[in-house]
C-alpha positions, 0 to 999 in steps of 0.5 A: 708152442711156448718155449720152455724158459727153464735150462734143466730137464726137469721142464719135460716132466719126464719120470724120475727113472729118465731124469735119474738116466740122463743125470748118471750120463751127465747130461745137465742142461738140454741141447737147443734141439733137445729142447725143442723137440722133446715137447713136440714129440711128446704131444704127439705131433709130426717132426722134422728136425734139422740140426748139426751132428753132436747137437744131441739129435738121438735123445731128442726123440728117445727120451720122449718116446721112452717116456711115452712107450714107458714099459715092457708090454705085450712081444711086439714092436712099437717104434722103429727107429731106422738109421742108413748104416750099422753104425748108425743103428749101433750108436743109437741103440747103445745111446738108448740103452742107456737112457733107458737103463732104469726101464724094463723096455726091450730095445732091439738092433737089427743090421746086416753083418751080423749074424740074423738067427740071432737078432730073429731070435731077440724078436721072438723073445718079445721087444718093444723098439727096433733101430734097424738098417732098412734093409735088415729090418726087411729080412727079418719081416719076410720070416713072418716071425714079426707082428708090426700091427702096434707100431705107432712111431716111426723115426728117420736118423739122417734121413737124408743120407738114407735117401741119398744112399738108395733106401727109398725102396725100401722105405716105401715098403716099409711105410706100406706094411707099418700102420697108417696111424702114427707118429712120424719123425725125421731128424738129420743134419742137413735137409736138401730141398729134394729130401724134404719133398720127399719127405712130404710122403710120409709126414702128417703136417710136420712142425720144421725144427731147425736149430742151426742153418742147414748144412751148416757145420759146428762152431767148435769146429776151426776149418781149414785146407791145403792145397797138396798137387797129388796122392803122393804128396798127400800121403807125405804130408798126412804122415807129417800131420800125424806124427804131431803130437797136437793130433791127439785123436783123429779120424782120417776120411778117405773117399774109397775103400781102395785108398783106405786101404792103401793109406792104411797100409802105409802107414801102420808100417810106421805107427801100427800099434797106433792106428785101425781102419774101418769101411763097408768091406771089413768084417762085423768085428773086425769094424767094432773092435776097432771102433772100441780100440779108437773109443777107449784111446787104445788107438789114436789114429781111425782111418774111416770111409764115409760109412763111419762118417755119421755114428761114430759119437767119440767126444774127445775127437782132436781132428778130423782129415779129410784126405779126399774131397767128398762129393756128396757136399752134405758128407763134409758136414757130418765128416767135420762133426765128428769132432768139436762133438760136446762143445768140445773144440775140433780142427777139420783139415782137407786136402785138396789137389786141383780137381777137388777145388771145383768141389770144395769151392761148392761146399763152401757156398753150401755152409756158407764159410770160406775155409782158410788155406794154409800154406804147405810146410816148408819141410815136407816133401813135395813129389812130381805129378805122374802123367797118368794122375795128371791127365785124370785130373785135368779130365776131371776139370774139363768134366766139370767145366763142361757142367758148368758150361755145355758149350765148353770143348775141352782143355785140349782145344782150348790149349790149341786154340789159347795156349798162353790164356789158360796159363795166365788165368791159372796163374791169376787164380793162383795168386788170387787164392794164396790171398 
């Protein structure tokens, strides 16, 4: 298909009560994504699309299905849309609503952590799109209150951390009780070769529309390390970080709900009234009142597992830190894209002690950019290494040798057997990264 020369939305032909939505949000031109998929899904064809967080993925496929799905008709669904967390689905249905404000179109959220009488309820009072979590989506099918004999789309938001985080199951019994004949979409920020085979399942001769190279994260985002020796150096220098006044927003990732927790608490002793924390373990409310706190720049600070690390659409986000080196390589992507959203200018900072620099270096190769190191401030207070952190560490390093190389023994024969090597080639590479 030709692409569309125009930069307005006027060149979809949508109807004026979607055209007057997207004015009333402010949206003038369509983003590169927009702008190849809303013609597509339009005419009915199978898509996979592949695009960076912030690039406008949700209105790529929601404003032509509004337009297609056009009114209220009828008490059951015809779309489903399904996103991998609750705040995925939250976004997304916030994100719909508005679009389609003009409309009398019935769009209806299903999550877990919330109450499920009442979202049983909104699906009897009669709907026209679900975005739901999967498994949700299920509990409320086995009631047999819902009738899915109308569905003729089905829309994957990041499917591959939908994969990634054990849902194909569920997906598999979803796509055996929706109609065979549909429209199918996949939209995500990265695509590994896996997902996309696993895609192949359910996409009918899909047209591959990549915007950007995969995984590769925003230019609006300036990226940058440091090389921080352990936990509580790390915490040392996150304080230092955010009591700078530069940091005006910032989610801070964390890789576990223990240290989330940990961080948190250290910190709120210091800056309370200036931070919330959120993960998979917090209640209901509890996750959305400090979303809108940090939404609405009550709070500055939003200390986050990766379960927020994609439907959370804050456009004004300063930075984002990474306290921990994720490893799932792909959840670096979407944690940095969390700022720099809306051409917006973002800093992604990582800290990074010796057993995450075997992980960094591999993201690194998979957005094909090498991350500037910074060099500690001279202020900040640099603690010793516990013996027991150091000894999970250097555990962490010999694991990752060994998959590197199979043969590899293990730092503890190669320390008796080449003591002064090791300590050469350490030192090497030392004075080879400062460079």
């Amino acid at each position: 298909m030709k692409e569309q020369k125009s930069n307005t939305f006027d060149q979809f032909k949508l109807n004026r009560q979607i055209l007057d939505a997207v004015a009333d949000l402010g949206f003038t031109e369509p983003t590169a994504i927009q702008r190849k998929a809303i013609p597509r899904v339009l005419s009915g064809h199978d898509i996979l699309g592949i695009a960076q967080t912030g690039t406008g993925k949700t209105a790529a496929y929601m404003l032509p299905i509004i337009m297609k799905v056009k009114y209220a008709q009828g008490n059951d669904p015809r779309v489903l849309v399904l996103a991998p967390t609750r705040e995925l689905a939250m976004q997304i249905h916030k994100d719909s609503i508005a679009l389609a404000k003009n409309t009398d179109l019935r769009i209806v959220a299903l999550y877990g952590g919330a109450g499920m009488k009442s979202q049983l309820d909104q699906t009897k009072e009669g709907l026209d799109i679900i975005i739901a979590t999967p498994g949700r989506f299920m509990d409320i099918y086995r009631t047999g209150e819902m009738n899915l004999k109308h569905i003729h789309t089905l829309i994957m938001d990041e499917a591959d951390k939908m994969m990634d985080m054990g849902f194909m199951p569920q997906i598999r019994n979803i796509l055996e009780i929706i109609p065979v004949k549909r429209q199918n979409l996949l939209f995500s920020a990265t695509m590994p070769e896996k997902v996309e085979e696993l895609s192949h399942e359910f996409l009918d001769y899909p047209l591959k529309l990549e915007v950007t190279p995969q995984a590769t994260p925003v230019e609006t985002v300036a990226q940058c390390m440091y090389s921080v020796p352990n936990l509580r150096t790390k915490i040392n220098l996150l304080e230092k970080l955010l009591k700078s006044e530069d940091l005006s927003r910032v989610i801070v990732f964390v890789k576990t709900r223990a240290n989330a927790d940990n961080i948190y608490k250290y910190l709120s002793r210091k800056m309370e009234d200036e931070i919330r924390l959120i993960h998979s373990n917090k209640g209901q409310n509890t996750r959305i009142n400090s979303m809108e706190a940090f939404k609405s720049g009550e709070v500055r600070i939003l200390v986050a597992t990766d379960v927020a690390s994609r439907g959370i659409d804050v456009t004004m986000v300063s930075h984002v830190i990474n306290f921990d080196v994720p490893l799932i390589y792909e959840d670096y992507v979407h944690r940095i894209g969390r700022t720099g959203r809306a051409k917006n200018k973002g800093i992604a900072i990582t800290l990074v002690n010796k057993a995450e620099e075997y992980h960094i270096h591999k993201i690194e190769k998979l957005i094909r950019q090498t991350i500037l190191i910074k060099k500690l401030p001279n202020d900040l207070s640099i603690t010793v290494t516990p013996k027991e952190e150091d000894q999970i560490m250097e555990r962490e390093i010999d694991l990752q040798k060994r998959k590197e190389n199979p043969d590899f023994q293990g730092a503890f024969h190669e320390k008796k057997r080449r003591p002064n090597s090791i300590k050469k080639r350490s030192s090497t590479k030392g004075r080879r990264r400062k460079k």
